[in-house]
C-alpha positions in Angstrom: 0.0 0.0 0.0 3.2 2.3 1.3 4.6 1.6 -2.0 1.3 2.2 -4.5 1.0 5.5 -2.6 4.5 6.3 -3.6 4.8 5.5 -6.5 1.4 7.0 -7.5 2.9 10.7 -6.4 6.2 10.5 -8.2 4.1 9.9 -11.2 1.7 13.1 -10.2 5.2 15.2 -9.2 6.8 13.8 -12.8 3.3 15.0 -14.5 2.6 18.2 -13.0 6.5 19.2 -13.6 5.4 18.5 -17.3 2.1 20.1 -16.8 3.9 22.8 -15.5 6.5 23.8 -18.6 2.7 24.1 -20.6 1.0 26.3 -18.0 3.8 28.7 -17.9 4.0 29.3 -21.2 0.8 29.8 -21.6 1.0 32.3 -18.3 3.9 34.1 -19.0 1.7 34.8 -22.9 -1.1 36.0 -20.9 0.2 37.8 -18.3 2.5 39.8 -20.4 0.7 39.9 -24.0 -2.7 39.5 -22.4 -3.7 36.7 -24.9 -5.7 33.9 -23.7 -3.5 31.2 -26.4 -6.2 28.5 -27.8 -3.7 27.2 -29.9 -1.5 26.5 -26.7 -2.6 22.8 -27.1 -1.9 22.0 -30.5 1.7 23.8 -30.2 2.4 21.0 -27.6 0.7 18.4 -30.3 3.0 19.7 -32.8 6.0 19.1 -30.7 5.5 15.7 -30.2 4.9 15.2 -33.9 8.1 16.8 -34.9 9.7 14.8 -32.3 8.2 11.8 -33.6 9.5 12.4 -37.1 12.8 13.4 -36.0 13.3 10.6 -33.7 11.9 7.9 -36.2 13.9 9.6 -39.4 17.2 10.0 -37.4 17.1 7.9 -34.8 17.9 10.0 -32.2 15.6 10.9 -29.1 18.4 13.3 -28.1 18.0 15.5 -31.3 14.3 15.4 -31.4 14.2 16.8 -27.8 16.9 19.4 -29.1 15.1 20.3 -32.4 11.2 19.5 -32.4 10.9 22.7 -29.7 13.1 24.9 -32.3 10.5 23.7 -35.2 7.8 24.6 -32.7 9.1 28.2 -32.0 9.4 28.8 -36.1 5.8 28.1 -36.0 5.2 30.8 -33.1 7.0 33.4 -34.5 4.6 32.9 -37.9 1.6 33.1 -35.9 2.5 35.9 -33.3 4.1 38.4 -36.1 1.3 37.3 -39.0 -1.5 37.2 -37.0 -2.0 38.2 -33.2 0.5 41.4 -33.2 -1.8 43.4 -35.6 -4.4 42.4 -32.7 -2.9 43.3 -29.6 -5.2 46.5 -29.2 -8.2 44.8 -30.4 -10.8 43.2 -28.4 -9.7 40.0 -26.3 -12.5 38.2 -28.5 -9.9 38.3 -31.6 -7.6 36.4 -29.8 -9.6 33.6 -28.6 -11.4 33.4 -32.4 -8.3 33.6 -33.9 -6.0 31.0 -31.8 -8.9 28.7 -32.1 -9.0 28.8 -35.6 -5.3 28.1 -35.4 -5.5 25.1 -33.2 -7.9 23.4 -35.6 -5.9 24.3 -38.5 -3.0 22.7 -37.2 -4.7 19.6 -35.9 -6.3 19.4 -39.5 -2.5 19.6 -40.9 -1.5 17.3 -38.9 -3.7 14.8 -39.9 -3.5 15.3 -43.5 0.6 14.9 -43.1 0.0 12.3 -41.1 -3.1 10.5 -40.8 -4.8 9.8 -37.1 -2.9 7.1 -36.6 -1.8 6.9 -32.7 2.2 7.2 -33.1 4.7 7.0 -30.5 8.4 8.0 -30.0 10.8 5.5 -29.0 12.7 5.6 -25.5 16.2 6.2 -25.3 18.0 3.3 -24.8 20.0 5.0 -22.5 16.9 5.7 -20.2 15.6 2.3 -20.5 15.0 -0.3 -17.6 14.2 1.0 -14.3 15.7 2.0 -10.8 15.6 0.9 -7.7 13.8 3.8 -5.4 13.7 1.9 -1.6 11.5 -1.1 -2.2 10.4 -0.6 -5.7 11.7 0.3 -8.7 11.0 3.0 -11.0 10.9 4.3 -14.8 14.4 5.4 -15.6 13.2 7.7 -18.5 10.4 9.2 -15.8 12.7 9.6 -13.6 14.5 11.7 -16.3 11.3 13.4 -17.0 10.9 14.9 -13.9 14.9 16.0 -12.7 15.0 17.8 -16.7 11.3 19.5 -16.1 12.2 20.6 -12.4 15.8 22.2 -13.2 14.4 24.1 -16.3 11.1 25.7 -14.3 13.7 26.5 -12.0 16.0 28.5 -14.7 12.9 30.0 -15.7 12.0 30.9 -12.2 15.1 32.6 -11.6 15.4 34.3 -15.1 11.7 35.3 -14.4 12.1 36.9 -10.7 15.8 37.7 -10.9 17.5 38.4 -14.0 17.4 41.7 -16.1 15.5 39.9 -18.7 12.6 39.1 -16.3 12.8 42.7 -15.0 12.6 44.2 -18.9 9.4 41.6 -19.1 7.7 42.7 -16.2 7.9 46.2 -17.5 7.3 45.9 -20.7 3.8 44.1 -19.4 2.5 46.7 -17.1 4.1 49.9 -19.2 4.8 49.3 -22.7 4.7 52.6 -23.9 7.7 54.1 -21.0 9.6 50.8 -22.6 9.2 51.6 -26.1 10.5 55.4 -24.7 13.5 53.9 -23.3 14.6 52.4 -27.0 13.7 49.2 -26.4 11.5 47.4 -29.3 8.5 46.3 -27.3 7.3 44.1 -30.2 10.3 42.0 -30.3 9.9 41.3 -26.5 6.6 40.3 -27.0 7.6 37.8 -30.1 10.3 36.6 -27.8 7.5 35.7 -24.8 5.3 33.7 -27.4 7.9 32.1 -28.9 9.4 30.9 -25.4 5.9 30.1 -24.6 5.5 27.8 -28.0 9.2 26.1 -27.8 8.2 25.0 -23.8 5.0 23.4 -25.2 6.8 21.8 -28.0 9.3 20.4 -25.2 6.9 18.9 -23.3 5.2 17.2 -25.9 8.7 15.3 -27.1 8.7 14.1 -23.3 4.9 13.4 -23.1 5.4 11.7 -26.8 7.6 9.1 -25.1 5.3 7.7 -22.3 2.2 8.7 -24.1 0.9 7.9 -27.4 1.2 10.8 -29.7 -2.3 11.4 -31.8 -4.0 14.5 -33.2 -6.4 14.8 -30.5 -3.4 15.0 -27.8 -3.9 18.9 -27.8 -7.2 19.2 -26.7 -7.0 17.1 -23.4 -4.0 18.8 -22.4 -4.9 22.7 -22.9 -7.5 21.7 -20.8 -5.9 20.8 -18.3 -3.2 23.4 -18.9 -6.3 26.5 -18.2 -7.7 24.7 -14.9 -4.1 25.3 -13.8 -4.3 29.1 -15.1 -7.6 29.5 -13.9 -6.9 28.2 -10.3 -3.4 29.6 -9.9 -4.4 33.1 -10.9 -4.5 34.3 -14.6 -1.0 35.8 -15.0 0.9 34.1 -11.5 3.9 32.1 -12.6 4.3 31.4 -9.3 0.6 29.8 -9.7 0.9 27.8 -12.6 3.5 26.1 -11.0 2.2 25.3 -7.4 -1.0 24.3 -9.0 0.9 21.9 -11.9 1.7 20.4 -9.3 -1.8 20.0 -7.7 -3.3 19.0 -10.5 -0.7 16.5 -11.3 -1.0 14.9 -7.7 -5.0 14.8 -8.5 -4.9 13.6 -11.9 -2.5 10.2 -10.4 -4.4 9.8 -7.1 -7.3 10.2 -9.2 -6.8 7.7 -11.8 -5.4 5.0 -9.3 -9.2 5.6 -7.1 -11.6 5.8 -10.3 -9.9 6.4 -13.7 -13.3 7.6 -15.9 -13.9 10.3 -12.9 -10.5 12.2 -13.2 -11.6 14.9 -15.8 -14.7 15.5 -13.0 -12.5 15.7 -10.4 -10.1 18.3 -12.0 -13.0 20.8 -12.5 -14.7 20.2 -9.2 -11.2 21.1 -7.4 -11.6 24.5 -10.2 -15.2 25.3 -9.1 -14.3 24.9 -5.1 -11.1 27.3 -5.3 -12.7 30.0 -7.7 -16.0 29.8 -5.0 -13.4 30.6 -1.9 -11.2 32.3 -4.5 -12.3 34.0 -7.3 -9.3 35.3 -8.4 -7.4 32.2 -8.0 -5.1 31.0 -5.0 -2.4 33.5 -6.5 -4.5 36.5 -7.4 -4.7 38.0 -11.0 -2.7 41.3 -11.0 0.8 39.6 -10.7 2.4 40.0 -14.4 4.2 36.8 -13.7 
């Protein structure tokens, strides 16, 4: 029982740490471009295609975890400068229509490059078998998983709250205009946020791609999950996103292990409770990041 219980939270830690590299991209795009990203969900979908097609044509998990997030961010950059910065000023409306319109499109590309067929993307060999945690053993390549997702939202933590780059973000989200005084190209800060927003999704979705099957319909379950964690940490808190990844990936294992069909129910029941006690979300909504 000691050991089911466990093992059941490692696998809720090593999710929500993956939950987590979604939610805070598509935080750090709404707190500082105030876009609510519909298209969050097929970015990650995309990433774990280009994985798979990396991985299968060169053989090499390494470089599709290197390059599918690179492909990702090309993507991003087409869709924030083509598309949403003409829109910034506009109502929030545009935004949601118009990312919506782009997660379909993808989805429908993907299918027609190739087909619905559930893919997958092979495990390293070099993560393979598993180790011995105690009096169980353990996924090697989750294991990996969650060490690789914990050290990079802590670089992003740090680059957020510490570094002059998070500092120049901040600003540039709550006063633009004095930025853009200052000499500093606002726009390009803003491409940079939804870019970094679109290569984290593509990153988690060549990890996800491993242990879960990769599919066209992978992007909608996810950016659901990935808004219950905006939408109960506070739209906008980085520090929100990731205390409730983490939540939400403790109740998505605990809830699967006690009834597997309910999990979904549970994750908007824990939504409705906070936002009743909380309407704001446990983090507030005026923090930038």
């Amino acid at each position: 029982m000691v050991e089911t219980i466990v093992r059941t939270a490692l696998l809720g830690i090593q999710y929500g740490m993956t939950l987590a590299l979604i939610a805070t991209g598509l935080t750090l795009i709404f707190g500082m471009l105030d876009v609510i990203n519909f298209a969050h969900g097929a970015l990650y979908m995309l990433g774990a295609y280009f994985g798979w097609v990396v991985a299968s044509t060169l053989g090499s998990f390494w470089l599709a975890l290197l390059l599918a997030p690179l492909f990702v961010g090309v993507v991003g950059v087409a869709i924030e400068v083509l598309s949403l910065r003409p829109l910034y000023d506009r109502n929030p409306l545009y935004h949601i229509l118009l990312t919506f319109g782009f997660a379909i499109m993808i989805q429908g590309a993907v299918v027609e490059l190739w087909g619905g067929q559930t893919k997958q993307i092979a495990e390293p060999a070099s993560l393979a078998g598993t180790l011995t945690i105690g009096s169980f053993d353990y996924p090697m390549y989750r294991l990996f998983v969650l060490v690789v997702s914990t050290l990079l939202i802590g670089v992003i933590w740090l680059a957020v709250e510490r570094s002059d780059l998070g500092i120049l973000m901040r600003a540039s989200a709550h006063d633009s205009e004095m930025v853009d005084a200052l000499g500093i190209d606002v726009s390009k800060v803003f491409t940079g946020v939804f870019v970094f927003g679109a290569v984290l999704a593509g990153f988690a979705g060549v990890l996800l791609g491993v242990s879960r099957s990769v599919n066209p319909g992978m992007g909608f379950g996810i950016i659901i999950e990935a808004f219950v964690i905006v939408v109960i940490g506070g739209l906008g808190s980085f520090r929100g996103a990731i205390y409730t990844a983490l939540l939400i990936g403790l109740v998505s294992s605990f809830g699967a292990l006690v009834a597997s069909t309910l999990t979904e129910i549970f994750l908007f029941v824990l939504m409705a409770g906070v936002l009743m006690v909380r309407p704001n979300g446990l983090f507030g909504a005026t923090e930038a990041t």
